[in-house]
C-alpha positions as CSV (number, residue, x, y, z in Angstrom):
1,X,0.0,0.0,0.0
2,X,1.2,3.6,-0.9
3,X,1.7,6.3,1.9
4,X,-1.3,9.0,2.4
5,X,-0.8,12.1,0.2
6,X,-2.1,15.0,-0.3
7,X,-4.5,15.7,-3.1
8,X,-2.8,18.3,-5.4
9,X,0.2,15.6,-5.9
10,X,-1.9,12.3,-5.8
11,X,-5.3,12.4,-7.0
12,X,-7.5,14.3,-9.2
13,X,-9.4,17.5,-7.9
14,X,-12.8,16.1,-9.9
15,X,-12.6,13.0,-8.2
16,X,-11.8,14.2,-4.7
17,X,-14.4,16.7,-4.5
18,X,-17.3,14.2,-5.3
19,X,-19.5,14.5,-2.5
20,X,-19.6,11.7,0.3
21,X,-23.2,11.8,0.5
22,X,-23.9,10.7,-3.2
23,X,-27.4,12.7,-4.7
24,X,-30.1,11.4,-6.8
25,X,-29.5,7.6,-6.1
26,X,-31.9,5.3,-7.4
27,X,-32.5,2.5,-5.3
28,X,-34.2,2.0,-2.3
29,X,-32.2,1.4,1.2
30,X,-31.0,-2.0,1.4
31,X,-29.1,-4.9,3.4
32,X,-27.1,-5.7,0.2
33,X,-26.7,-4.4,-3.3
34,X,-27.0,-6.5,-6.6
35,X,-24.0,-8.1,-7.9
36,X,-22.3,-6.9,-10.1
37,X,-20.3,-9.1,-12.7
38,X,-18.3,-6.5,-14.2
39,X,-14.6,-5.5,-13.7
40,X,-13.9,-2.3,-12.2
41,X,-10.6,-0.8,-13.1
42,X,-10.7,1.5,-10.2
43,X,-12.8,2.1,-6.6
44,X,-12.4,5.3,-4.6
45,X,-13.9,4.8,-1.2
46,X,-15.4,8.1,0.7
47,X,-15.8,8.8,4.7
48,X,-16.0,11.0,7.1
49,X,-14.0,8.6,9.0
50,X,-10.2,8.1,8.1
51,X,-8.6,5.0,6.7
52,X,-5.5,4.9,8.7
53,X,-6.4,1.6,9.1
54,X,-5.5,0.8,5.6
55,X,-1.9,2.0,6.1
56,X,1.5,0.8,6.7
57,X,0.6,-2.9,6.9
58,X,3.4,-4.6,8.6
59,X,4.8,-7.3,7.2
60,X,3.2,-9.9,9.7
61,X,0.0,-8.5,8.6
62,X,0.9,-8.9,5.1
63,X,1.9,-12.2,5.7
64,X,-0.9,-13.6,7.4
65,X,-3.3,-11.7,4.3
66,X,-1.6,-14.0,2.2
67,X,-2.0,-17.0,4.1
68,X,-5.5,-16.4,4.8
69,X,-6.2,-16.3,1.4
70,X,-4.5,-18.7,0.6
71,X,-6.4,-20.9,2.9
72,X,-9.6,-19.5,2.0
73,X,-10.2,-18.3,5.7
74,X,-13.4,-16.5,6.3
75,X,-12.9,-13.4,8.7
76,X,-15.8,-11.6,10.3
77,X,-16.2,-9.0,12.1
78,X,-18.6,-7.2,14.6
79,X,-21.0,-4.3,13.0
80,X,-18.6,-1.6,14.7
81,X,-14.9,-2.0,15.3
82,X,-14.1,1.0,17.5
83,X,-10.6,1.3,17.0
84,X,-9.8,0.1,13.6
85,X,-6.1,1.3,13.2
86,X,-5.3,-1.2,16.0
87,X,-7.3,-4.3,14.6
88,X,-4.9,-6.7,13.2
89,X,-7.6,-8.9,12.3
90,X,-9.1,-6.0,10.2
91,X,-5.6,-5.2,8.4
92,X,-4.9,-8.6,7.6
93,X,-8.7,-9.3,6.1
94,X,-7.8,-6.0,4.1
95,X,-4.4,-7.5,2.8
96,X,-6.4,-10.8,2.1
97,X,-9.2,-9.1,0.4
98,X,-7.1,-7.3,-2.6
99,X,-5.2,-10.3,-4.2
100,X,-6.1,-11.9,-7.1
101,X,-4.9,-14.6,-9.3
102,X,-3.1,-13.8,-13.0
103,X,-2.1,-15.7,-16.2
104,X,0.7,-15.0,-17.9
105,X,2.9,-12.7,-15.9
106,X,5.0,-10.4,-17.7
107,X,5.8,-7.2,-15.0
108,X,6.4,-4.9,-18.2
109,X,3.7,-5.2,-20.1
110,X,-0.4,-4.4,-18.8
111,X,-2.2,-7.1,-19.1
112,X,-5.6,-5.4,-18.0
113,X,-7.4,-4.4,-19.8
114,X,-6.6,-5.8,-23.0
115,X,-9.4,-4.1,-25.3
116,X,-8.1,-1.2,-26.5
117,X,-4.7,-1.3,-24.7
118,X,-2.7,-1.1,-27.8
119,X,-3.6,2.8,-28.0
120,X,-1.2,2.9,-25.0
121,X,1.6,0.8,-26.0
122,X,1.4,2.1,-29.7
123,X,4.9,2.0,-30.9
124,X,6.0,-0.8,-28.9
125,X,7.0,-4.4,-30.2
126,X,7.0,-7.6,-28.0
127,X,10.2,-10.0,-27.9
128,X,8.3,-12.9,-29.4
129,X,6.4,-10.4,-32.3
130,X,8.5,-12.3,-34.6
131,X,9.5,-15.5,-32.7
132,X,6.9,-18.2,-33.8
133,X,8.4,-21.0,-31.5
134,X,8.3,-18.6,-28.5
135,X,4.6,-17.8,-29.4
136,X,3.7,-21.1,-29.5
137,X,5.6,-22.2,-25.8
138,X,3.6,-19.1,-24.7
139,X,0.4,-20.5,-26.0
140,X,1.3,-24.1,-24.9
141,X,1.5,-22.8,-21.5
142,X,-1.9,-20.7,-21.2
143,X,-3.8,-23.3,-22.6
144,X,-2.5,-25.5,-19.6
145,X,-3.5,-22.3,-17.2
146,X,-7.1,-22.0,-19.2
147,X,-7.8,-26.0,-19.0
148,X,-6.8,-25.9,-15.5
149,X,-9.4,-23.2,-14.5
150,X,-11.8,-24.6,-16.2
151,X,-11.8,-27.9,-14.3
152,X,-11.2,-26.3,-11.2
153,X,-14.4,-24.3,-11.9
154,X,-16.5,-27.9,-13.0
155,X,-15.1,-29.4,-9.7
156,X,-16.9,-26.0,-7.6
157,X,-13.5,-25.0,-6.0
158,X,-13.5,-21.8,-8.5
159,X,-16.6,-19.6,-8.8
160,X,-15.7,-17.9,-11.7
161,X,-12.6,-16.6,-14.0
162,X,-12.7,-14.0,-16.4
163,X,-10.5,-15.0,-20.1
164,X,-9.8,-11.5,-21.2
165,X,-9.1,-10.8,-25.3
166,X,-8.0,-8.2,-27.2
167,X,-11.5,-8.2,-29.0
168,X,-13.5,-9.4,-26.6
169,X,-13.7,-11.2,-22.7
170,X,-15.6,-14.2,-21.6
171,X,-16.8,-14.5,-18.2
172,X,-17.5,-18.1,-17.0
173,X,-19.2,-18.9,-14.0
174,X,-19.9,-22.4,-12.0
175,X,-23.1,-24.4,-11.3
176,X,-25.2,-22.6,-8.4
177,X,-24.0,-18.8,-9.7
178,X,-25.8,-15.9,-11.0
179,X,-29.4,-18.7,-10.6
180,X,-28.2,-21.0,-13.3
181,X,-28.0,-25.2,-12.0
182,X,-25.2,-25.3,-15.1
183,X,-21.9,-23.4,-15.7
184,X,-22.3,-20.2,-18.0
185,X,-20.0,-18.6,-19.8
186,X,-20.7,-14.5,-21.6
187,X,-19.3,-13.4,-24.0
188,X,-18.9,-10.2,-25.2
189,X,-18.7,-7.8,-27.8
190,X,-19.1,-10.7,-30.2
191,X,-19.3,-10.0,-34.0
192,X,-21.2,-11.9,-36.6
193,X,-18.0,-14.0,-37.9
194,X,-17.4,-14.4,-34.3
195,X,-20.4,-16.1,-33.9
196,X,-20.4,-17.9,-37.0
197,X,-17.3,-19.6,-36.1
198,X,-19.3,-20.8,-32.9
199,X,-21.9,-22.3,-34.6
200,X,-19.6,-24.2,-37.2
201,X,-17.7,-25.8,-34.0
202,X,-21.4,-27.1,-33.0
203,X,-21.5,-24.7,-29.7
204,X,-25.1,-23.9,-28.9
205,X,-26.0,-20.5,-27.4
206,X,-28.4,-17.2,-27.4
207,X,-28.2,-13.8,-27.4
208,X,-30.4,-12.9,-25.0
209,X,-30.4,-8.9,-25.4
210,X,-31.5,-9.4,-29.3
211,X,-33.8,-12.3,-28.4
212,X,-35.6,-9.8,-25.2
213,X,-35.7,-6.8,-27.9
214,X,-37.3,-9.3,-30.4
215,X,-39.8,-10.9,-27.9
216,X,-40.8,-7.0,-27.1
217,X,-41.0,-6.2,-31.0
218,X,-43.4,-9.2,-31.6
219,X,-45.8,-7.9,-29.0
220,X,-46.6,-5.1,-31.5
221,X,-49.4,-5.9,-33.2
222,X,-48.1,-4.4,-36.7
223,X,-45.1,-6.9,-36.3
224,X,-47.5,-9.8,-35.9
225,X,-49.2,-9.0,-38.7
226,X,-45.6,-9.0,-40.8
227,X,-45.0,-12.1,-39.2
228,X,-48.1,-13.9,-40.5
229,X,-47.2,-12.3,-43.6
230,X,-43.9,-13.6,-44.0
231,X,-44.9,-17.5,-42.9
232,X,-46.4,-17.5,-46.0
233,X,-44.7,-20.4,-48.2
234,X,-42.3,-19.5,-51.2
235,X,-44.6,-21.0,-53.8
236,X,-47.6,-18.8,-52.6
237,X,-45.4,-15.5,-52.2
238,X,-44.5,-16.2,-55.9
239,X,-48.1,-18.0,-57.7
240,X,-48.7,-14.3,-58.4
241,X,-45.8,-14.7,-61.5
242,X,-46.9,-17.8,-62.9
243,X,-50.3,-16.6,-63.4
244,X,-49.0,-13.9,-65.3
245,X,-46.0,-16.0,-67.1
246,X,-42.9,-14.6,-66.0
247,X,-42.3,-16.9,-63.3
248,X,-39.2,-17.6,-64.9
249,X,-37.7,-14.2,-65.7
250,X,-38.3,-12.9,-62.1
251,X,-35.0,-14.5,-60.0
252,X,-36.5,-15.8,-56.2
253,X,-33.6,-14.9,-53.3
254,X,-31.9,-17.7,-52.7
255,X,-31.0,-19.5,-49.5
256,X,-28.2,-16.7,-48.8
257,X,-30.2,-14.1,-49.2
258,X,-33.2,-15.4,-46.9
259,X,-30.4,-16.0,-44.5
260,X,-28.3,-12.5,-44.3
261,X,-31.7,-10.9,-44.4
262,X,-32.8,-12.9,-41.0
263,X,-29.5,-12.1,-39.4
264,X,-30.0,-8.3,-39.8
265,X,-30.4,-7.7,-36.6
266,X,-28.1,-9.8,-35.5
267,X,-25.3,-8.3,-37.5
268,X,-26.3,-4.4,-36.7
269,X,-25.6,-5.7,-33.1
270,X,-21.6,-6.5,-33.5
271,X,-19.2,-4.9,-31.1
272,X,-22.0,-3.7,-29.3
273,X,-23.5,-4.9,-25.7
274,X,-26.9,-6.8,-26.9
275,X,-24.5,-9.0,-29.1
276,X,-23.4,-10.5,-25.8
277,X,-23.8,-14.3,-26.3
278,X,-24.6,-16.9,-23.4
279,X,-23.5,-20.3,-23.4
280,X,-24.8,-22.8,-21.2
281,X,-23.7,-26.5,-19.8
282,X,-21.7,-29.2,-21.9
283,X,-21.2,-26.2,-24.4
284,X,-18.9,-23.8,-22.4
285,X,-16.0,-27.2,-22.9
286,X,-16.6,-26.9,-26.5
287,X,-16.2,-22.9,-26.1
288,X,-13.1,-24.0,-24.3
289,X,-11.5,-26.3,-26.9
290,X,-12.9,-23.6,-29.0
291,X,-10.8,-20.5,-28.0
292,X,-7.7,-23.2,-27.4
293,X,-7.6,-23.7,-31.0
294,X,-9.1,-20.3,-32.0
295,X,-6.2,-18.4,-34.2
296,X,-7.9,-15.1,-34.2
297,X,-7.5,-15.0,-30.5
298,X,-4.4,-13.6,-30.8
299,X,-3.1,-10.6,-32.3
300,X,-1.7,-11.2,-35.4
301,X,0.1,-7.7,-35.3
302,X,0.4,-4.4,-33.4
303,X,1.3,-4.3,-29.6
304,X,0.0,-7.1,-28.5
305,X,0.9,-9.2,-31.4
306,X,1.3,-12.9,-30.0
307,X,0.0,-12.4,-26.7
308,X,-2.3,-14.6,-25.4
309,X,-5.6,-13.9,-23.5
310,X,-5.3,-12.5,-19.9
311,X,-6.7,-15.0,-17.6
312,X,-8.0,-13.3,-14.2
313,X,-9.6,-15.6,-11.0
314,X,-10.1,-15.4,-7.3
315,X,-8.3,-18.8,-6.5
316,X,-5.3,-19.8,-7.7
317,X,-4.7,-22.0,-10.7
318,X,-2.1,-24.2,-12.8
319,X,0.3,-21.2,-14.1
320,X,-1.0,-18.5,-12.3
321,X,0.6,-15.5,-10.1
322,X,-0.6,-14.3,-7.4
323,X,-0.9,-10.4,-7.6
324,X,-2.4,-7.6,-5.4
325,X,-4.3,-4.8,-6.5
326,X,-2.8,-1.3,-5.4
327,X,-4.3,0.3,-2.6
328,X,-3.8,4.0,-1.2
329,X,-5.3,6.5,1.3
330,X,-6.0,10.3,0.5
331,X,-6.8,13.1,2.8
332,X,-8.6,15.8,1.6
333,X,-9.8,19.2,2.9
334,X,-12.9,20.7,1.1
335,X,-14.7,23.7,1.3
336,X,-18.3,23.7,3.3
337,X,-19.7,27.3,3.8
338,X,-17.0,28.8,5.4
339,X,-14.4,26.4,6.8
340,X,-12.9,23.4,5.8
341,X,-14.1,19.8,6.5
342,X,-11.5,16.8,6.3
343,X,-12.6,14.0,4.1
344,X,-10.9,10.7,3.6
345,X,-10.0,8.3,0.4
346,X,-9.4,4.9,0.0
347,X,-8.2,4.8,-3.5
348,X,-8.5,0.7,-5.0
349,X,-6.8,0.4,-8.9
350,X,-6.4,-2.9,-10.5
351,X,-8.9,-5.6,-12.0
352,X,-10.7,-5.3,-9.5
353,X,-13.8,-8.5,-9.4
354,X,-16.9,-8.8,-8.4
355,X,-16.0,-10.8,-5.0
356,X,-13.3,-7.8,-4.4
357,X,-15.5,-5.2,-4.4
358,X,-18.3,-7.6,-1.8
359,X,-15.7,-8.0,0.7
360,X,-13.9,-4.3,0.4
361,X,-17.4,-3.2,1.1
362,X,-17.7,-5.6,4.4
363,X,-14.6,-4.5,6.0
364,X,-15.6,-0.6,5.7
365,X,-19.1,-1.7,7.2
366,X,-17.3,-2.3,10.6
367,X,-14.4,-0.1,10.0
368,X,-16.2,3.1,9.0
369,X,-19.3,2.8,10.8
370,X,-21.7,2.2,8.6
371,X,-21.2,5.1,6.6
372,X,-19.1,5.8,3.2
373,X,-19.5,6.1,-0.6
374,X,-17.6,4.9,-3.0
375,X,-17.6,6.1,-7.1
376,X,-16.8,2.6,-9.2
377,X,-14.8,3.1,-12.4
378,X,-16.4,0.4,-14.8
379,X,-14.7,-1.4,-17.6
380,X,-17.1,-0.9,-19.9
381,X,-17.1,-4.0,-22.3
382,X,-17.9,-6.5,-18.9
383,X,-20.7,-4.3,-17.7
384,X,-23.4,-6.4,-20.0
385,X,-22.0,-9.4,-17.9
386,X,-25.0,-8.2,-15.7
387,X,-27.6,-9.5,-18.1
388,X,-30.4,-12.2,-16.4
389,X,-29.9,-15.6,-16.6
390,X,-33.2,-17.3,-17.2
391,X,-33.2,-20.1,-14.7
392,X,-33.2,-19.5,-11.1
393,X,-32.4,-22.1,-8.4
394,X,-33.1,-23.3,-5.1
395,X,-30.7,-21.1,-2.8
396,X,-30.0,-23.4,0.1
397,X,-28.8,-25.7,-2.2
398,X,-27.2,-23.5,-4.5
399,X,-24.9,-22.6,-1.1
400,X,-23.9,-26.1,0.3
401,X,-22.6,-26.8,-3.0
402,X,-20.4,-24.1,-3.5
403,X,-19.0,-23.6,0.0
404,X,-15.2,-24.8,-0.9
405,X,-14.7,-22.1,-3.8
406,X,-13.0,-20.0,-1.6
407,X,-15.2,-17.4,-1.3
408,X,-16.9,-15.6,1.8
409,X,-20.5,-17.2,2.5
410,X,-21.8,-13.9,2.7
411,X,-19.9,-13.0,-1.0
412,X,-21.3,-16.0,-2.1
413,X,-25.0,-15.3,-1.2
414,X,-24.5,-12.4,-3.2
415,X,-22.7,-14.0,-6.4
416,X,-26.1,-16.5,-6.4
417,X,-28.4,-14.1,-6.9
418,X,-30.1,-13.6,-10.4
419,X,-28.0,-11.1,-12.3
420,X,-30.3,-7.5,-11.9
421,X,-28.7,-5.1,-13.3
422,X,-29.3,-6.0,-17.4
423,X,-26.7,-3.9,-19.4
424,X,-25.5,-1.1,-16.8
425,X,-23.1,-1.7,-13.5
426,X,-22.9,0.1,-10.3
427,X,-21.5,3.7,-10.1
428,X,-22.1,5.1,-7.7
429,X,-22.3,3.2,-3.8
430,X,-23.5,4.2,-0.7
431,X,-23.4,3.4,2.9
432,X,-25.7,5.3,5.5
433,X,-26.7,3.9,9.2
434,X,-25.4,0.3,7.5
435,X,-28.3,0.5,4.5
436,X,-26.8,0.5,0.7
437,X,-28.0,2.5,-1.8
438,X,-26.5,2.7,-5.2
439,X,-26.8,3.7,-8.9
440,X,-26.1,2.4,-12.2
């Protein structure tokens, strides 16, 4: 963790001067707040109360983080901890609450996010651009790491793992998660070739956004009445010729035709959110095998030009490194009427996961009081990953199942919950008298 700073070296004045009590929030007061599938990039936390707590963690404390997570120890704590900079418990949960789990590791190059990172490495060439054996020991190697996640996530003892592209990322999530009895994987932005490639591998799956702004279009009863029109067969829609005998000069579409024209819709959707695609069951191992042998998931040129995929997960995994997101505190002194009133930051940058951001939020319950805000930096291509899952289970048993994945129980009962929150993500957080209130 970096030192406490002042704002006019450390942070920017925009940010900083967001108010702690967070206006025009839409939801009601609540216990909980949705989860949230996508990555956040950055958190900045809010109180009235400092974060000294959060500080110059000794490296005991550090220490025992690690262990703790790596032993998947569950740490909790009363409502109120009244002196939190003296709570080794609370440090070490904090040190335990930031790491996450990485594949490959290459310190010099950012491997988060990966859409859209070659506009800031433009210029730059990797060491194995050029080197096809390297690329392939490099590809050799994550394949192992991907297949390893992947059975770790069948056997329950991962809950989820995000593959991250340079074109797109695929979230997949185990059996009891987000209400589905079967593992799920989203993918998104897809593109029509994208897609096509899918379906020529035999993997089944929907597109749920285009499919719910269908189902809504159909309601119309102007649409019906095309439909009904457009069931009629090929031989009625063209008797009209023969009985004037030119049946033969007029060309019908063919098979292509009626084809591109029914995926309209489907290809005005590409790189956007409702072309998110969800695969379900026996299918995510074909998507597996799929992306394994999938050229295109690699750049071909540019910065990241024989890279492969950035794999990201909450447990550790065949390959992986263990990394920890950066953490810093800010004071800040801003202007209300006519003096000055001291608020507090707890700035949070890295990939930072839907589990992250549960149990951040559990240890400033009893560490702030009950009371902070917190404005959620959103990596926009993962926030569809919110979209609803159709089937929803029973939740007792969803939760016995899952129990060894390494996550808190109370993270957990979150993570089970059917997805809420469609195409948008969480912005904006709030805390007040231990009720959450939020906006997306």
């Amino acid at each position: 963790q970096e030192n406490k700073s002042t704002w006019k070296e450390e942070c920017s004045e925009r940010d900083l001067h967001l108010p702690v009590s967070i206006p025009d929030v839409s939801s009601s007061p609540s216990t909980e707040f949705p989860a949230d599938w996508s990555i956040k990039t950055r958190l900045l936390f809010m109180s009235s109360q400092p974060f000294t707590w959060a500080e110059h963690l000794k490296a005991q404390e550090e220490a025992q983080g690690f262990a703790q997570h790596c032993r998947a120890t569950s740490v909790n704590f009363p409502q109120s901890i009244q002196e939190p900079k003296l709570s080794t418990e609370l440090r070490c949960a904090f040190q335990q609450s930031l790491i996450y789990w990485l594949h490959p590791s290459l310190p010099w190059l950012q491997l988060f996010p990966r859409i859209g990172a070659d506009r800031k490495t433009a210029g730059k060439t990797s060491l194995w651009s050029c080197d096809e054996t390297l690329q392939q020991v490099l590809m050799s190697e994550w394949s192992v790491s991907f297949t390893s996640l992947y059975n770790l996530l069948k056997a329950k003892l991962c809950p989820y793992f995000y593959v991250c592209t340079y074109q797109f990322t695929v979230l997949f999530r185990t059996a009891g998660l987000a209400g589905s009895d079967v593992i799920t994987a989203v993918v998104s932005p897809t593109t029509r070739g994208l897609r096509e490639a899918m379906r020529n591998e035999g993997i089944e799956f929907s597109l749920p956004l285009v499919e719910e702004t269908r189902s809504k279009t159909q309601k119309n009863s102007e649409t019906n009445l095309d439909t009904e029109v457009n069931r009629v067969s090929d031989d009625e829609s063209f008797s009209w010729l023969e009985e004037m005998g030119v049946q033969d000069e007029i060309k019908k579409p063919d098979a292509i035709s009626v084809k591109l024209c029914k995926e309209k819709n489907e290809v005005q959707v590409d790189h956007k959110p409702e072309s998110v695609a969800l695969v379900k069951g026996t299918n995510t191992f074909m998507l597996l095998n799929f992306l394994i042998n999938c050229k295109s998931l690699v750049a071909a040129a540019g910065p990241q030009a024989g890279l492969p995929p950035t794999l990201l997960s909450p447990v550790a995994f065949r390959g992986a490194t263990m990394q920890t997101l950066k953490a810093r505190s800010i004071n800040v002194k801003t202007p209300v009427h006519s003096c000055y009133n001291d608020i507090f930051s707890l700035e949070i940058t890295g990939p930072v996961m839907p589990h992250c951001l549960h149990t951040l939020t559990m240890l400033l319950k009893s560490a702030q009081r009950g009371a902070f805000s917190a404005v959620l930096y959103t990596h926009e291509p993962t926030a569809v990953f919110n979209t609803k899952i159709e089937r929803i289970l029973n939740k007792e048993t969803m939760c016995k199942d899952l129990t060894k994945c390494g996550l808190h129980l109370k993270t957990l009962d979150q993570l089970i919950q059917l997805p809420t929150l469609g195409k948008s993500s969480i912005r904006l957080l709030e805390m007040r008298d231990y009720a959450y209130t939020w906006k997306s």
